[in-house]
Z-matrix of the N, CA and C atoms (Angstrom, degrees):
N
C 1 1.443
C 2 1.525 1 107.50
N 3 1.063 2 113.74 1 128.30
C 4 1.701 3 126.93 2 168.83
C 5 1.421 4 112.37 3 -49.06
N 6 1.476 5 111.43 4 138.40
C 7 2.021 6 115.83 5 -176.75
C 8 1.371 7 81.74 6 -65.02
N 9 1.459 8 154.47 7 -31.74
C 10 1.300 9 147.05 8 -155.90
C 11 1.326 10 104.67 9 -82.44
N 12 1.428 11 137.81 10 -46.34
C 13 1.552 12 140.25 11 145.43
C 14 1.486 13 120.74 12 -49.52
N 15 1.274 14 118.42 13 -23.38
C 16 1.295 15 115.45 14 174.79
C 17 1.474 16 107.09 15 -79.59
N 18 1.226 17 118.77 16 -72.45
C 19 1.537 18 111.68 17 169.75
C 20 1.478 19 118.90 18 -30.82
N 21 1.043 20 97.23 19 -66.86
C 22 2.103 21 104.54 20 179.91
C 23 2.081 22 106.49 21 -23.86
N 24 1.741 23 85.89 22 -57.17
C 25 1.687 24 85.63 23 176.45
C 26 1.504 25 117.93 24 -75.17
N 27 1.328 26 134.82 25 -25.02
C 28 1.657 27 127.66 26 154.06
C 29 1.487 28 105.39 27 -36.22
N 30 1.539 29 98.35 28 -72.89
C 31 1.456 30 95.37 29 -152.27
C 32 1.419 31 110.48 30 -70.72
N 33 1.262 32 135.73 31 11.36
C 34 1.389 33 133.79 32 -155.89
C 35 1.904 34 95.19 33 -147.80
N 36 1.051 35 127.36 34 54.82
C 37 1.592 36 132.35 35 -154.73
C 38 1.322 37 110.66 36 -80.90
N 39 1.130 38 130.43 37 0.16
C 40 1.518 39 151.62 38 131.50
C 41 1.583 40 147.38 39 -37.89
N 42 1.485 41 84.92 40 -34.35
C 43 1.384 42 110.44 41 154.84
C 44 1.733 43 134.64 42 -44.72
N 45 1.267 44 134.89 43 146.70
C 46 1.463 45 117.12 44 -175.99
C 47 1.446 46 78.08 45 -81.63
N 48 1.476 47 99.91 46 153.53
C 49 1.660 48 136.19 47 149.78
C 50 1.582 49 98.69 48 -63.74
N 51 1.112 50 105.30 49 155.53
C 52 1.650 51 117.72 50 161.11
C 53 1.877 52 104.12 51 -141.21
N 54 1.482 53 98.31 52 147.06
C 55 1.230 54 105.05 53 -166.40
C 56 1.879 55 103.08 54 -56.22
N 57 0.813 56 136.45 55 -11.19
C 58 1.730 57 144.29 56 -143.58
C 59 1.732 58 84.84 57 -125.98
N 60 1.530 59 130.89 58 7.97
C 61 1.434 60 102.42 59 164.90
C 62 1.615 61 150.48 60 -77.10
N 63 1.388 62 96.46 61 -16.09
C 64 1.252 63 140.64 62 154.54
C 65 1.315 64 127.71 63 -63.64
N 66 1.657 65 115.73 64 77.94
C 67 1.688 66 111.31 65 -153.05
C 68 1.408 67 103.87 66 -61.92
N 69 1.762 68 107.30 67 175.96
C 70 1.375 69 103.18 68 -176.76
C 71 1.497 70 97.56 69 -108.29
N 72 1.704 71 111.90 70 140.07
C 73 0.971 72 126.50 71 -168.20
C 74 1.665 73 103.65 72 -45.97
N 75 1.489 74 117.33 73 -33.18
C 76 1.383 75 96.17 74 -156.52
C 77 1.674 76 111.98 75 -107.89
N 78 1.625 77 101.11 76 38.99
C 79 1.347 78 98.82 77 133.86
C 80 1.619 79 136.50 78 -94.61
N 81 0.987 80 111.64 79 24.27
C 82 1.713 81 117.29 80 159.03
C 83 1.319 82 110.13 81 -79.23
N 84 1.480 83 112.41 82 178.83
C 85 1.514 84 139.04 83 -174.47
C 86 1.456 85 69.50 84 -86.53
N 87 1.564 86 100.00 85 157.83
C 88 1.691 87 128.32 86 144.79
C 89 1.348 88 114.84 87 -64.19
N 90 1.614 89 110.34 88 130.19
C 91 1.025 90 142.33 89 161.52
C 92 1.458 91 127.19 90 -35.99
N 93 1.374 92 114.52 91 98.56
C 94 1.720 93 105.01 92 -172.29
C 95 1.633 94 134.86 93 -82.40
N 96 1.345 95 84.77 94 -32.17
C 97 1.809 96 97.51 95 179.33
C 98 2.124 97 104.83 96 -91.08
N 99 1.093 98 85.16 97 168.17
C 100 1.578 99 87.01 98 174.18
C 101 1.427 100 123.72 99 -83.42
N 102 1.830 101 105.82 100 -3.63
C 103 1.574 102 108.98 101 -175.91
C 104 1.718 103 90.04 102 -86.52
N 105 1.760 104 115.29 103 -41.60
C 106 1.364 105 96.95 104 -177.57
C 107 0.858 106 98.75 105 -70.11
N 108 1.625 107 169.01 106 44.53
C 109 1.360 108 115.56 107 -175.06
C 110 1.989 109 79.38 108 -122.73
N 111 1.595 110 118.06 109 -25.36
C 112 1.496 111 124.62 110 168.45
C 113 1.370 112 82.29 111 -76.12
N 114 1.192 113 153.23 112 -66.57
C 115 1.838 114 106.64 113 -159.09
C 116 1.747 115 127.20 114 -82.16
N 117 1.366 116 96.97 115 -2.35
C 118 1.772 117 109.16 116 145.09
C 119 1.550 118 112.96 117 -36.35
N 120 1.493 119 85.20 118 -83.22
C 121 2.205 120 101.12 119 174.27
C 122 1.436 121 122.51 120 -46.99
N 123 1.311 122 128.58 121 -29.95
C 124 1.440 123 158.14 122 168.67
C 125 1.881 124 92.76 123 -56.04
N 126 1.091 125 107.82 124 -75.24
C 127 1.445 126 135.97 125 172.59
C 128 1.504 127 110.57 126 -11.91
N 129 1.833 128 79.61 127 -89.68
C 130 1.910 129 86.15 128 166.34
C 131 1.391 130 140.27 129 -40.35
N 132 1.331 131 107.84 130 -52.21
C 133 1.338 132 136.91 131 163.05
C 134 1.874 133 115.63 132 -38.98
N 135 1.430 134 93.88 133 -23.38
C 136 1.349 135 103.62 134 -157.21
C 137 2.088 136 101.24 135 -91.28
N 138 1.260 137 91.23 136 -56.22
C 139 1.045 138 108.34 137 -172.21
C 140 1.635 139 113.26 138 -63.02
N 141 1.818 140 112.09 139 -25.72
C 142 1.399 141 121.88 140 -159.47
C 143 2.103 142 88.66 141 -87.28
N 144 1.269 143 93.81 142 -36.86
C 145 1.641 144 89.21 143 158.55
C 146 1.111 145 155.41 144 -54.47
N 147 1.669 146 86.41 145 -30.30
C 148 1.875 147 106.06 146 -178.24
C 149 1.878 148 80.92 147 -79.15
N 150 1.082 149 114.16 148 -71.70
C 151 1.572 150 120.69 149 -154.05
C 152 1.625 151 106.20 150 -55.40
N 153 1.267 152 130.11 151 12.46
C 154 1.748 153 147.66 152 -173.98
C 155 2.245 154 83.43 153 -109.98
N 156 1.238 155 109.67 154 -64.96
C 157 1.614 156 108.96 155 173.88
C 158 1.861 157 89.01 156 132.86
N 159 1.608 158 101.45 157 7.29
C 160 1.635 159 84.38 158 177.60
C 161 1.809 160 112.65 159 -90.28
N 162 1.117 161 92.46 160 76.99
C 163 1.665 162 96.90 161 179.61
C 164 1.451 163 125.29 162 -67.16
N 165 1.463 164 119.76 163 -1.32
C 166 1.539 165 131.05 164 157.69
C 167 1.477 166 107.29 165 -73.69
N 168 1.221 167 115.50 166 -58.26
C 169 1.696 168 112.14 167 -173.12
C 170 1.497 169 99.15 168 -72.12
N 171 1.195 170 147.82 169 -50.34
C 172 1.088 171 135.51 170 170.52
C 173 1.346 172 136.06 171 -27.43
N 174 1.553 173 102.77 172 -58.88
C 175 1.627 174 117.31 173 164.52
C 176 1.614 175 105.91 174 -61.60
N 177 1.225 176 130.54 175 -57.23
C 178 1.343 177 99.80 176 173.40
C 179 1.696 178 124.39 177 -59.29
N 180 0.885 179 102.00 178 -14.25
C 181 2.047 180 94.59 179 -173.48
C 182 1.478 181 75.24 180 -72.00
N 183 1.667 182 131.56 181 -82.78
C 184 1.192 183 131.13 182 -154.95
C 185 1.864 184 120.14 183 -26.93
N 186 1.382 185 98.63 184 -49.05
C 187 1.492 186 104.05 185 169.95
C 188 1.521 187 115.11 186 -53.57
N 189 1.419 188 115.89 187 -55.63
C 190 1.286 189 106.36 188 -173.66
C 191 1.419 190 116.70 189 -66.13
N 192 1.224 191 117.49 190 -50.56
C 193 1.934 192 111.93 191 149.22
C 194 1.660 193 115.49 192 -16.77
N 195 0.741 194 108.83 193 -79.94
C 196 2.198 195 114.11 194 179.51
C 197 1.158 196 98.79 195 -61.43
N 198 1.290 197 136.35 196 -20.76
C 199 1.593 198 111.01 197 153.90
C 200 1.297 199 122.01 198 -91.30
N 201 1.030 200 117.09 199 11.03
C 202 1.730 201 124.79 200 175.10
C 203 1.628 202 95.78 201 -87.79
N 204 1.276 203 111.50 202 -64.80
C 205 1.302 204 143.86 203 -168.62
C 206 1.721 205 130.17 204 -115.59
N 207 1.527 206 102.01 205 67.94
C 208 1.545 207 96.79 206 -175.64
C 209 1.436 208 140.26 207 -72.82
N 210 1.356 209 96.78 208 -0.89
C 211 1.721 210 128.86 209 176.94
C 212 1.146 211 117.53 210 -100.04
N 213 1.440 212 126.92 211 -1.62
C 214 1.885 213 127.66 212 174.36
C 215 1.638 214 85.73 213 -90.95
N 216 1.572 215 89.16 214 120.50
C 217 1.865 216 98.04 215 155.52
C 218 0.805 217 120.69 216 -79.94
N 219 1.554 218 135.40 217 14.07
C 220 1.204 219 118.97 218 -159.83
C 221 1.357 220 106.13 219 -109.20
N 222 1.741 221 118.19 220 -11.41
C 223 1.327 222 132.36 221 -171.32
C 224 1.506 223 112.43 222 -86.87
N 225 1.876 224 93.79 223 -28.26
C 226 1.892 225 100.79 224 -177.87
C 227 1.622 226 89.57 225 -83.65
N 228 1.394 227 147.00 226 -30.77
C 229 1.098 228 131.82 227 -171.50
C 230 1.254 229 121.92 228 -79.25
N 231 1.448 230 111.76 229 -20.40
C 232 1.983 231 124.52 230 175.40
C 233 1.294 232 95.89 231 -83.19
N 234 1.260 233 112.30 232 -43.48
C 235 2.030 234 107.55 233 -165.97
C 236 1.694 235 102.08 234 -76.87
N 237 1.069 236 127.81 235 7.61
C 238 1.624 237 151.91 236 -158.43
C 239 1.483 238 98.63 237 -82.92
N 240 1.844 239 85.43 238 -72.35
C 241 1.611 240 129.66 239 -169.73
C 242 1.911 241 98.69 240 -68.68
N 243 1.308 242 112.46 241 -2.35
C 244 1.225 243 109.07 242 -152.61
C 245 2.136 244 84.42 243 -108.53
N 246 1.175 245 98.90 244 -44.29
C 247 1.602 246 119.79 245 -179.70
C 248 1.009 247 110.85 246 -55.21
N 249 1.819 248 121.92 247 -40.49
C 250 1.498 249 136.59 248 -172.77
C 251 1.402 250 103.13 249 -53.66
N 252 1.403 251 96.24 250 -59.60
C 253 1.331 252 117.15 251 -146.23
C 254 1.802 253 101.40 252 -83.96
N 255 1.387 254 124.41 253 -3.95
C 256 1.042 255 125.61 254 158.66
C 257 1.595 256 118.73 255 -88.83
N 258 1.270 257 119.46 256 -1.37
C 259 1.553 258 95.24 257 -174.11
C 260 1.942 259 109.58 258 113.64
N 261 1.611 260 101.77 259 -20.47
C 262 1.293 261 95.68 260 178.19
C 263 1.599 262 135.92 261 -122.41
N 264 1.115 263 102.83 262 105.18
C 265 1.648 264 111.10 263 -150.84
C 266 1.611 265 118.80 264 -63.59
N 267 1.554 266 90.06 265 -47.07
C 268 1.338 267 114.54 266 155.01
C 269 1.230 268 124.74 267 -12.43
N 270 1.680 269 96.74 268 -88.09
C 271 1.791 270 111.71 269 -179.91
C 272 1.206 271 106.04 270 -69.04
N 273 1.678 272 129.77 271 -22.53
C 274 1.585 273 111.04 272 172.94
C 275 1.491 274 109.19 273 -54.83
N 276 1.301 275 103.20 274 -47.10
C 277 1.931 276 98.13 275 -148.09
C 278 1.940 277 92.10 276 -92.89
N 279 0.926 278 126.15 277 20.57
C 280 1.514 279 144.57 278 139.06
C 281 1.413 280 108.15 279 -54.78
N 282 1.304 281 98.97 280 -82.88
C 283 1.291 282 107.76 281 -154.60
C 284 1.722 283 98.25 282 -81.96
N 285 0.962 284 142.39 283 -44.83
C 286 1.414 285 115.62 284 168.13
C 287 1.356 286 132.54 285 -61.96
N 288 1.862 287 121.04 286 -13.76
C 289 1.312 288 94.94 287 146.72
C 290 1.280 289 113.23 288 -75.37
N 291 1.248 290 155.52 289 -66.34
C 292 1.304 291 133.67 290 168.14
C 293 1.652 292 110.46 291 24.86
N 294 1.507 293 90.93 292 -76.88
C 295 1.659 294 104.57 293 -162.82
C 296 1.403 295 117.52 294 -61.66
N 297 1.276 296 98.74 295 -25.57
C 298 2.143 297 115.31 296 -176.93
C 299 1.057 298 86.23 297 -85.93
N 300 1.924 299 151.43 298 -76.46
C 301 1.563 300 139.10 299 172.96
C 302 1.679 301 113.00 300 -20.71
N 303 0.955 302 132.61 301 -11.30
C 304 1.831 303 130.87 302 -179.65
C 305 1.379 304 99.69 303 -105.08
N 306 1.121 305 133.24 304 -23.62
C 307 1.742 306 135.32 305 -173.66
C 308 1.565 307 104.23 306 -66.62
């Protein structure tokens, strides 16, 4: 999904969800260092949580990911999608510029 569709659904939180809003981790580049390559796995883990509805355990995996790895956008843009989908618009559109500042 485009940061331009992602925003659209922040700012517009009314919108239906679709099961596919939550990108899949493995459209990123591969992971080079060994801290990304555990907050890759962190990652997955993260997202397979949100999409289960456990959005507490999720947000923590996600955190510990961005502290593995504070330079993968791809973790501020899932934990984004993760903010949306809790209620907080705020920390979404935080953390996905975050994720658009690393591009």
């Amino acid at each position: 999904m485009s940061d331009d569709k992602i925003l659209e659904h922040i700012l517009n939180p009314s919108a239906p969800l679709s099961s596919d809003f939550i990108p899949s981790p493995e459209e990123d580049p591969e992971p080079s260092t060994e801290e990304e390559k555990r907050a890759k796995a962190l990652e997955v883990q993260a997202v397979k949580k949100a999409e289960e509805n456990a959005f507490e355990e999720s947000m923590q995996i996600f955190n510990k990911a961005i502290e593995l790895a504070p330079l993968m956008a791809s973790l501020y843009n899932n934990r984004g999608q993760l903010f949306r989908l809790l209620g907080q618009p705020s920390n979404a559109l935080n953390d996905i510029n975050k994720a658009i500042s690393f591009k």
